[in-house]
DSSP file (Angstrom, degrees, kcal/mol; ACC not computed):
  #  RESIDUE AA STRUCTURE BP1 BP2  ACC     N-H-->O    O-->H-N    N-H-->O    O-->H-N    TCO  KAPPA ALPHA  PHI   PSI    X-CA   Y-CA   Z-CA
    1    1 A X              0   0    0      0, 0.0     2,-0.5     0, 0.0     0, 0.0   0.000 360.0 360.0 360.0-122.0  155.1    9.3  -71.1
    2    2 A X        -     0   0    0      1,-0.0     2,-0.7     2,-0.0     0, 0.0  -0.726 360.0-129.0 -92.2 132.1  157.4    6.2  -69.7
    3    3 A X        -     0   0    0     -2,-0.5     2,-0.5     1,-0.0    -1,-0.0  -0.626  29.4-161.7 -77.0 108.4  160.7    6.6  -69.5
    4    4 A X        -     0   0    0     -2,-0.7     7,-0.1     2,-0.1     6,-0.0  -0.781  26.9-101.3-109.6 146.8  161.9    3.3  -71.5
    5    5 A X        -     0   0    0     -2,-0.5     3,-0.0     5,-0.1     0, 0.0  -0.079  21.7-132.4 -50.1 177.6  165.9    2.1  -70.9
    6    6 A X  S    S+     0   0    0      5,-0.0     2,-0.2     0, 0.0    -1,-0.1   0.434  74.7  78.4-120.6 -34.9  168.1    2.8  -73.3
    7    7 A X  S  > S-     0   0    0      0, 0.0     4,-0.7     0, 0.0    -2,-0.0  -0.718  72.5-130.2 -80.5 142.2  170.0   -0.5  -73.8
    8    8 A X  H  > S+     0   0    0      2,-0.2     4,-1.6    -2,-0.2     5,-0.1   0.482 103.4  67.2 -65.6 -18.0  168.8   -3.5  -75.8
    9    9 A X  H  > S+     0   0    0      2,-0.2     4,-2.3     1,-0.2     5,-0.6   0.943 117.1  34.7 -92.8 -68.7  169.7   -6.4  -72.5
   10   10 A X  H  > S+     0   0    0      1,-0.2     4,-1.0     2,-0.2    -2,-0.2   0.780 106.0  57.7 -75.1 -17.4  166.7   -4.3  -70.8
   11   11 A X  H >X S+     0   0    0     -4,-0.7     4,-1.5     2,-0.2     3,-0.7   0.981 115.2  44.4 -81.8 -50.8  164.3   -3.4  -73.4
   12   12 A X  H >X S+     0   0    0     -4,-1.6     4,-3.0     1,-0.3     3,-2.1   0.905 113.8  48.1 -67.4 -57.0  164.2   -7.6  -74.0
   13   13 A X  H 3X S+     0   0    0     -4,-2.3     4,-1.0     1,-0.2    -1,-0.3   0.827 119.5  42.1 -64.6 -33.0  164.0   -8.4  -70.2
   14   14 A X  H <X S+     0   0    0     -4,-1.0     4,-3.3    -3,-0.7    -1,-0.2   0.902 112.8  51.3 -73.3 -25.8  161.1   -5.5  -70.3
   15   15 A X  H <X S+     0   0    0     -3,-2.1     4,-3.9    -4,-1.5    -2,-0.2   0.905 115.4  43.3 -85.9 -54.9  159.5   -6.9  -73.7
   16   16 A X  H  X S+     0   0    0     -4,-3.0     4,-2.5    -5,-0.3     5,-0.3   0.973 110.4  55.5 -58.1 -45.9  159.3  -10.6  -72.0
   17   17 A X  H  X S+     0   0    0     -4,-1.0     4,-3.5     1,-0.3     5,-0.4   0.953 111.2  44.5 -43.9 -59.2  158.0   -9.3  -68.6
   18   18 A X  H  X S+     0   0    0     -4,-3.3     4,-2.2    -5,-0.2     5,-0.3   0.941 108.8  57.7 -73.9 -19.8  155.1   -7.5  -70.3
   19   19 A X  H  X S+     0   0    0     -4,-3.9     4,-4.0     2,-0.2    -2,-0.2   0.984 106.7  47.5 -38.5 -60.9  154.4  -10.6  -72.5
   20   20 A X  H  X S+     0   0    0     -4,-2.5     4,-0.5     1,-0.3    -1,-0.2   0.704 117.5  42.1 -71.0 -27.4  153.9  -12.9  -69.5
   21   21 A X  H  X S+     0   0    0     -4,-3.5     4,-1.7    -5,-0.3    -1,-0.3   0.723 108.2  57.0 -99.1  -1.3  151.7  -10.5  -67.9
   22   22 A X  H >X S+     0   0    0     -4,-2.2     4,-2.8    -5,-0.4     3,-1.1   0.993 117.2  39.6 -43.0 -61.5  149.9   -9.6  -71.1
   23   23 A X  H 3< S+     0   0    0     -4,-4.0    -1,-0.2    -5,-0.3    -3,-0.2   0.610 106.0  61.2 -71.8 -17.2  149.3  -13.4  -71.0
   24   24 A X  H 3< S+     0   0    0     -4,-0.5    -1,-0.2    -5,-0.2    -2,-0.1   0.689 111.2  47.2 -41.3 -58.9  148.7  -13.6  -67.2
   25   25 A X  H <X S+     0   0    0     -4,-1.7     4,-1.8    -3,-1.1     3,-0.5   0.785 106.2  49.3 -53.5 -45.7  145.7  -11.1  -68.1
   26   26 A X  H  X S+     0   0    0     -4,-2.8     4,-0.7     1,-0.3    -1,-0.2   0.495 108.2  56.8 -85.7  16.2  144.2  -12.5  -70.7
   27   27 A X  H  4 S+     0   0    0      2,-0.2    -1,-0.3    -5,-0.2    -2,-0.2   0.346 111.8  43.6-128.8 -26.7  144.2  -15.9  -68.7
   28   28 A X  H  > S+     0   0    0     -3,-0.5     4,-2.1     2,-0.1     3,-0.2   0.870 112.5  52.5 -83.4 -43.1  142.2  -14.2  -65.8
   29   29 A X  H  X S+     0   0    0     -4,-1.8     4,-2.9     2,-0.3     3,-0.3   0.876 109.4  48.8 -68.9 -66.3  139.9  -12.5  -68.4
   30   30 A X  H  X S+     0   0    0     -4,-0.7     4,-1.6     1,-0.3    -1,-0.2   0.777 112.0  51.5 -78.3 -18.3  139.2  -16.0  -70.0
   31   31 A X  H  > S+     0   0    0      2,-0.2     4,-1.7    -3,-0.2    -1,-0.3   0.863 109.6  50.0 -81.1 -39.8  138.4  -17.5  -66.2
   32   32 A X  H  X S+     0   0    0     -4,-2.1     4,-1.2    -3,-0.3    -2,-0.2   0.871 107.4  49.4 -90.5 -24.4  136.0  -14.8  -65.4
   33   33 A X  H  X S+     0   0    0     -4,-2.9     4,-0.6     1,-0.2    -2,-0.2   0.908 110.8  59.6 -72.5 -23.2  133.9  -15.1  -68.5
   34   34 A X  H >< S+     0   0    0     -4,-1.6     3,-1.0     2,-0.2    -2,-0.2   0.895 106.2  36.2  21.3 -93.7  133.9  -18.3  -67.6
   35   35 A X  H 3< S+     0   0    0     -4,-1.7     2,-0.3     1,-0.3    -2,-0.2   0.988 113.1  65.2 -65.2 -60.8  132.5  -18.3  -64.2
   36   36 A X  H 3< S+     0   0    0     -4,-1.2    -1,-0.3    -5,-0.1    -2,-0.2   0.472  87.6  73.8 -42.3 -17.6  130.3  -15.7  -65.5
   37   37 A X  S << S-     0   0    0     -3,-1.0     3,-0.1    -4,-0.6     2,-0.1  -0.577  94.5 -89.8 -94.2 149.5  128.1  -17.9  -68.5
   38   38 A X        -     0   0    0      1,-0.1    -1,-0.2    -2,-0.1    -2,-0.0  -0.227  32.3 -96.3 -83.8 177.3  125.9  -19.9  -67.4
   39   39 A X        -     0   0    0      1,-0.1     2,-0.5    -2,-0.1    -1,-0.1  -0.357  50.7-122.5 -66.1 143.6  125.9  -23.8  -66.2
   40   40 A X        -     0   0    0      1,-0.1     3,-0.1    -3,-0.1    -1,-0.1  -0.737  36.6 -86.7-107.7 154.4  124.6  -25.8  -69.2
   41   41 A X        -     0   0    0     -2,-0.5    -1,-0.1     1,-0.1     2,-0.1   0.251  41.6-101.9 -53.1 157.8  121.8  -27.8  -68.6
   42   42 A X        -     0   0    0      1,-0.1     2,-0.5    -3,-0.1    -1,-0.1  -0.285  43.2-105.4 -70.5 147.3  121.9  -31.1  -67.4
   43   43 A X        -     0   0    0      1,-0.1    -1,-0.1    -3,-0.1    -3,-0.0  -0.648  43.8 -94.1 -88.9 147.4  121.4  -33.8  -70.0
   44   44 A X        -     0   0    0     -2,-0.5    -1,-0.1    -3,-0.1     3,-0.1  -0.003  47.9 -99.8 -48.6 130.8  117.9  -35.5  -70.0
   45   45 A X        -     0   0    0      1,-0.1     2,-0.1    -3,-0.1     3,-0.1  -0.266  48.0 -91.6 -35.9 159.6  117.7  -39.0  -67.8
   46   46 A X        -     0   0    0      1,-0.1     2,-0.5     3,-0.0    -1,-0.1  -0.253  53.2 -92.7 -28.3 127.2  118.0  -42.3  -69.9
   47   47 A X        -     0   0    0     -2,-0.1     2,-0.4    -3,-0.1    -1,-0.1  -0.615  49.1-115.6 -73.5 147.2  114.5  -43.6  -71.0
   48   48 A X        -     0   0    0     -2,-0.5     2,-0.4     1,-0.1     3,-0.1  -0.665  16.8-121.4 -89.1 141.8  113.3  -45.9  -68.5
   49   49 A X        -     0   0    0     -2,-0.4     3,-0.1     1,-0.1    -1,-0.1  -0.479  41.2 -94.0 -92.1 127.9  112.7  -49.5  -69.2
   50   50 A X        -     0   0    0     -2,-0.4    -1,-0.1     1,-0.1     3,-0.0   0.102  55.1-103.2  -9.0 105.4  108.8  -50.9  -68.5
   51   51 A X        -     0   0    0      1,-0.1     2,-0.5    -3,-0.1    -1,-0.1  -0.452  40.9-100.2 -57.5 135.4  109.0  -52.4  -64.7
   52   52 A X        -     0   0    0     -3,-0.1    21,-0.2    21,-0.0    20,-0.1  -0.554  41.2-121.3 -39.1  98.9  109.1  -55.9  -65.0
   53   53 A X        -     0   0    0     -2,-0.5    19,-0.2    19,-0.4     3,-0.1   0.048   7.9-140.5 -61.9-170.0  105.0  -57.5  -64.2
   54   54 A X  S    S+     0   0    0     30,-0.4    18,-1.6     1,-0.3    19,-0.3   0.648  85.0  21.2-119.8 -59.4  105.0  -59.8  -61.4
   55   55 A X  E     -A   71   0A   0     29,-0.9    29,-0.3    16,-0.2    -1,-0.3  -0.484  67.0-179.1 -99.1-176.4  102.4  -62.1  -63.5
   56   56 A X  E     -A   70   0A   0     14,-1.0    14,-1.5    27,-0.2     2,-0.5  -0.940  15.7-143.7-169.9 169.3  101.5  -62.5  -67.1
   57   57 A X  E     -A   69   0A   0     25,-2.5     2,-0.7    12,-0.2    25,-0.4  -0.907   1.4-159.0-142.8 112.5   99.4  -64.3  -69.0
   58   58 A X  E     -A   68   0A   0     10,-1.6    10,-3.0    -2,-0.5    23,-0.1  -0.844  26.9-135.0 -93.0 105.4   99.8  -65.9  -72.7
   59   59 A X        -     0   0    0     -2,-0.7     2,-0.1    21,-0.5     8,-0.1  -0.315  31.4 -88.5 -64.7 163.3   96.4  -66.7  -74.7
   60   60 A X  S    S+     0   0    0      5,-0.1     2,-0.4     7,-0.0     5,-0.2  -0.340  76.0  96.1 -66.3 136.9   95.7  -69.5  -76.4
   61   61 A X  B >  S+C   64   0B   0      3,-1.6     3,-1.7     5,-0.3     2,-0.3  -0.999  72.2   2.2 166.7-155.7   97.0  -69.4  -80.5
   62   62 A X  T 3  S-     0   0    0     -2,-0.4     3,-0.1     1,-0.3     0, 0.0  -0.287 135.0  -2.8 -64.6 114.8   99.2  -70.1  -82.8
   63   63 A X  T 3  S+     0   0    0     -2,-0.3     2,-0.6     1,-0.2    -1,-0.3  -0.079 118.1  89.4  99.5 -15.3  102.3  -72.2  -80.7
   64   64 A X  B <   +C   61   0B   0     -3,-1.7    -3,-1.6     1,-0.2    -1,-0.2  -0.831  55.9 177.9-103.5 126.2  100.3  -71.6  -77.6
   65   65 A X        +     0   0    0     -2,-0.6     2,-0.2    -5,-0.2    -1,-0.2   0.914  68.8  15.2 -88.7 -36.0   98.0  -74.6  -77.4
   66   66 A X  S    S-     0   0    0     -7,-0.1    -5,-0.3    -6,-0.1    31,-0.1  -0.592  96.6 -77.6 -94.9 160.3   96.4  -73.3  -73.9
   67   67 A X        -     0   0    0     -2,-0.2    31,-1.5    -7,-0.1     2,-0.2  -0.570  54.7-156.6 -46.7 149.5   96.2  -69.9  -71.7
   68   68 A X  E     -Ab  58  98A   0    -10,-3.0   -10,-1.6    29,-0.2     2,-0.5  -0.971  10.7-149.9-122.0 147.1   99.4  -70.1  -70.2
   69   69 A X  E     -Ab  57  99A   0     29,-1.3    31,-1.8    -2,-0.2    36,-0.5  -0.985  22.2-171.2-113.0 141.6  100.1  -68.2  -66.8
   70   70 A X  E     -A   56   0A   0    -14,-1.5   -14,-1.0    -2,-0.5     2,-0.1  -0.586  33.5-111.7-109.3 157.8  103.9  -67.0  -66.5
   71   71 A X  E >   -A   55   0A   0    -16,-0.2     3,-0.6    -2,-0.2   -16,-0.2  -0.152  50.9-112.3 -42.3 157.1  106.2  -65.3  -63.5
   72   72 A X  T 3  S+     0   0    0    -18,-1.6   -19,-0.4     1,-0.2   -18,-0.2   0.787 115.2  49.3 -92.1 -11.2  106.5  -61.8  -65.2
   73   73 A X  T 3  S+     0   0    0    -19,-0.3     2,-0.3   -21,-0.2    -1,-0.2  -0.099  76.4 135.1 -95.1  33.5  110.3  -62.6  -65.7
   74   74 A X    X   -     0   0    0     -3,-0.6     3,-1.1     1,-0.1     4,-0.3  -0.688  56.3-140.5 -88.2 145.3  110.2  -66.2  -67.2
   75   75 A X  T 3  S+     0   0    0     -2,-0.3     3,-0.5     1,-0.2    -1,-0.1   0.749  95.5  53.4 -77.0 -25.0  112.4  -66.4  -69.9
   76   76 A X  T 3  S+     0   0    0      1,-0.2    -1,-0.2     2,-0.0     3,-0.1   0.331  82.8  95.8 -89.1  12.6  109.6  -68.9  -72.4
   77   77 A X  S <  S-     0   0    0     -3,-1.1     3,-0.3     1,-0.1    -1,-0.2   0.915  74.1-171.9 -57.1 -44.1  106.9  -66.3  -71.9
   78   78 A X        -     0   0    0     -3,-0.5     3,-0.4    -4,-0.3    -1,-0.1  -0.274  36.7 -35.9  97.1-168.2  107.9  -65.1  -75.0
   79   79 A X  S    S+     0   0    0      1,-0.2     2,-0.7    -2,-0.1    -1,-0.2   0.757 121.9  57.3 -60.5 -21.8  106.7  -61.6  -76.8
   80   80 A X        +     0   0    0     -3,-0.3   -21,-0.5   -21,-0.1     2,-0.5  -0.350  59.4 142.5-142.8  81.6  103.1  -61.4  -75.7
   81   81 A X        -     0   0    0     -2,-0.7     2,-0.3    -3,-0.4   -23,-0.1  -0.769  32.3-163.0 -94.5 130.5  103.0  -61.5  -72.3
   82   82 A X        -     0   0    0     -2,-0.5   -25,-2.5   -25,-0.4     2,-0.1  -0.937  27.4-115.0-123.8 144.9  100.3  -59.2  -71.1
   83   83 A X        +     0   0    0     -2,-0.3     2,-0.3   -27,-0.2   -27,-0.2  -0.231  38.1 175.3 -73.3 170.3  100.7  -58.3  -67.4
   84   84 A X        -     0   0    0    -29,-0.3   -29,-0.9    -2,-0.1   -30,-0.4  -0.954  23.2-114.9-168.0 134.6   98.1  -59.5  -65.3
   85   85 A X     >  -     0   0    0     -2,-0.3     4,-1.6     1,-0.1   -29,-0.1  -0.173  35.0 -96.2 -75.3-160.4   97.9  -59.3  -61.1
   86   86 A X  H  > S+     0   0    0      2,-0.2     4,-0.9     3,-0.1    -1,-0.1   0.663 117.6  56.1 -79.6 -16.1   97.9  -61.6  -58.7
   87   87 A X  H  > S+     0   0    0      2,-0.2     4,-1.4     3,-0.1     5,-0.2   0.790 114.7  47.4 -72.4 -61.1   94.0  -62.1  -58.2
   88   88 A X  H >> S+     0   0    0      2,-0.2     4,-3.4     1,-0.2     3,-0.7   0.959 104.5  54.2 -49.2 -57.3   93.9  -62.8  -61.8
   89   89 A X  H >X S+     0   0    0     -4,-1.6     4,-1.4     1,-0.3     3,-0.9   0.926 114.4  47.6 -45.6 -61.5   96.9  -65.4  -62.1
   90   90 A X  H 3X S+     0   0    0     -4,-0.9     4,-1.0     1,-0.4    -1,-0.3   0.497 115.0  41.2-116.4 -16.7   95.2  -67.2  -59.6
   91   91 A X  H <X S+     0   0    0     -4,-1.4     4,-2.9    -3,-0.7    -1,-0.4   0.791 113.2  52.8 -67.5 -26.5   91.7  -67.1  -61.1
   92   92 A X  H <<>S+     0   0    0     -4,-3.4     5,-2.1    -3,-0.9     4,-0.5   0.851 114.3  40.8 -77.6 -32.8   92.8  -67.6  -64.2
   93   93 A X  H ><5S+     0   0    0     -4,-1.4     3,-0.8    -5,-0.2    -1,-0.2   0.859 114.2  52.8 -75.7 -30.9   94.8  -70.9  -63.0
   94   94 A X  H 3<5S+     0   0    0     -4,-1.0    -2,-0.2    -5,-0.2    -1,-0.2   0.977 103.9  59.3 -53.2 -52.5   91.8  -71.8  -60.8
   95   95 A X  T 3<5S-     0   0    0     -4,-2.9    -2,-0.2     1,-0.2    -1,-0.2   0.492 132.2 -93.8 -64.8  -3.1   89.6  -71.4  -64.4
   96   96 A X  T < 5S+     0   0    0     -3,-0.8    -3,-0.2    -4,-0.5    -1,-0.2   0.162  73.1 157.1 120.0 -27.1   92.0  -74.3  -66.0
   97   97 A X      < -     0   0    0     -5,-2.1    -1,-0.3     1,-0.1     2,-0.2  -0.127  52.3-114.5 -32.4 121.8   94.8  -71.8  -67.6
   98   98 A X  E     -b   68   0A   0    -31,-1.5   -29,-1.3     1,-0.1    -1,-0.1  -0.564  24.6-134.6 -69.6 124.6   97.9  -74.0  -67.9
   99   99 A X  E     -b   69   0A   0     -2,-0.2     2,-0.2   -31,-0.2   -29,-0.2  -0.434  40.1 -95.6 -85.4 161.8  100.9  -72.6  -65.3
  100  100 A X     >  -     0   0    0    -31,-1.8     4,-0.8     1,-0.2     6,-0.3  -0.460  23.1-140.8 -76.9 167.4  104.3  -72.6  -67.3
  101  101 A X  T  4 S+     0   0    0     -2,-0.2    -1,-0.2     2,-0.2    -2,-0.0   0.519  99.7  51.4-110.8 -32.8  106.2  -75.7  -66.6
  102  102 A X  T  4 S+     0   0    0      1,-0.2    -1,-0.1    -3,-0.1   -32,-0.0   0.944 121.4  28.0 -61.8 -59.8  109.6  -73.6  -66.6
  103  103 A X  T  4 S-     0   0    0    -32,-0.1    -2,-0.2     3,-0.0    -1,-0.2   0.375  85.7-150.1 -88.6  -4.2  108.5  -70.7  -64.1
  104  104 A X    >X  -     0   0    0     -4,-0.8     3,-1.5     1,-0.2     4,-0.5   0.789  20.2-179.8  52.0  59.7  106.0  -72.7  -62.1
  105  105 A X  T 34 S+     0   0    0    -36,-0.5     4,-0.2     1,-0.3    -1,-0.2   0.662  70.6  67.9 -89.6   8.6  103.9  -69.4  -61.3
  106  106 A X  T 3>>S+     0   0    0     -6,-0.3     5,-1.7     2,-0.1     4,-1.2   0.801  88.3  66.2 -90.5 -10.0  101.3  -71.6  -59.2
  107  107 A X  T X45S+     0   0    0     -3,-1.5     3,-4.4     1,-0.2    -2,-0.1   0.954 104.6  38.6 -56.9 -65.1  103.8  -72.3  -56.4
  108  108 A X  T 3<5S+     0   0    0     -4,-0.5    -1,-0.2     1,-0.3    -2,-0.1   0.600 116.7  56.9 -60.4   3.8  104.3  -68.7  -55.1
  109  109 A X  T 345S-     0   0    0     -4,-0.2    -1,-0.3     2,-0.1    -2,-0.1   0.649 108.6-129.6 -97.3 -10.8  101.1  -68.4  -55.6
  110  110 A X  T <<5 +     0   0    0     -3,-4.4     2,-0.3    -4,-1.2    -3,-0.1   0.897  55.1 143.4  59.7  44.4   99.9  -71.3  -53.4
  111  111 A X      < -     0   0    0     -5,-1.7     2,-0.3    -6,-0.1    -1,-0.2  -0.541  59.0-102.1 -88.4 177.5   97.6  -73.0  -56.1
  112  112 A X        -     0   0    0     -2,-0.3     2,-0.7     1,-0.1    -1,-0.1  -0.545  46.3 -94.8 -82.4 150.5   97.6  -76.8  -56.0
  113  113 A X        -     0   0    0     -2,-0.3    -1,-0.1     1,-0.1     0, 0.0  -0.534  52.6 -97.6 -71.0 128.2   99.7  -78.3  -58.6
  114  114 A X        -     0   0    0     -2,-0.7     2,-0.6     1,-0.1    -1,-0.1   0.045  36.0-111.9 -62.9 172.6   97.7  -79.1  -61.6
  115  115 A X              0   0    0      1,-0.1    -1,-0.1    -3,-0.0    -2,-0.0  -0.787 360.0 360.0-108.5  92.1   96.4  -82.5  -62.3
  116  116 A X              0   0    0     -2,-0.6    -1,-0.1     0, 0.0    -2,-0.1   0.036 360.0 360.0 -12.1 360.0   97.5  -84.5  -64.9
């Protein structure tokens, strides 16, 4: 078979050389099964948060003494804010609905201010 030296100096300088490509191999081996598996799926998007309405509208009840009409980001709208458009806000404010006194939604909407 292979003719191996005879002296111990070379059989260890032979024994480390194949280690390091023993280890060489199995270090290519572990890189091409690798590439080879596949890519793992992408993780799902983030649920997305509920777009911010433009209006909203707060009925009359308990702590709300009036309709109220809101911005759809004012912060005293409170939990039950139902969206509403803009054709609405502005009938509903025409119909007497009190605009909130924080978010003021009848300027950008170019009602009159209501009348004391």
């Amino acid at each position: 078979m292979y003719d191996l030296p005879p002296d111990l100096d070379r059989l260890r300088t032979l024994e480390t050389w194949l280690t390091l490509t023993l280890d060489r191999v199995r270090q290519q081996i572990k890189e091409v099964e690798q590439r080879q598996q596949p890519a793992p799926a992408p993780l799902p998007a983030p649920p997305r948060r509920p777009r911010t309405p433009d209006w909203g509208i707060v009925q009359a009840g308990i702590g709300t003494p009036t309709t109220e009409i809101h911005r759809g980001d004012c912060w005293a709208a409170g939990k039950t804010l139902t969206p509403i458009s803009t054709e609405r806000a502005r009938a509903e404010l025409g119909d007497g609905a009190k605009p909130c006194d924080a978010c003021r939604p009848d300027r950008p909407l170019g009602m009159p201010p209501p009348q004391p």
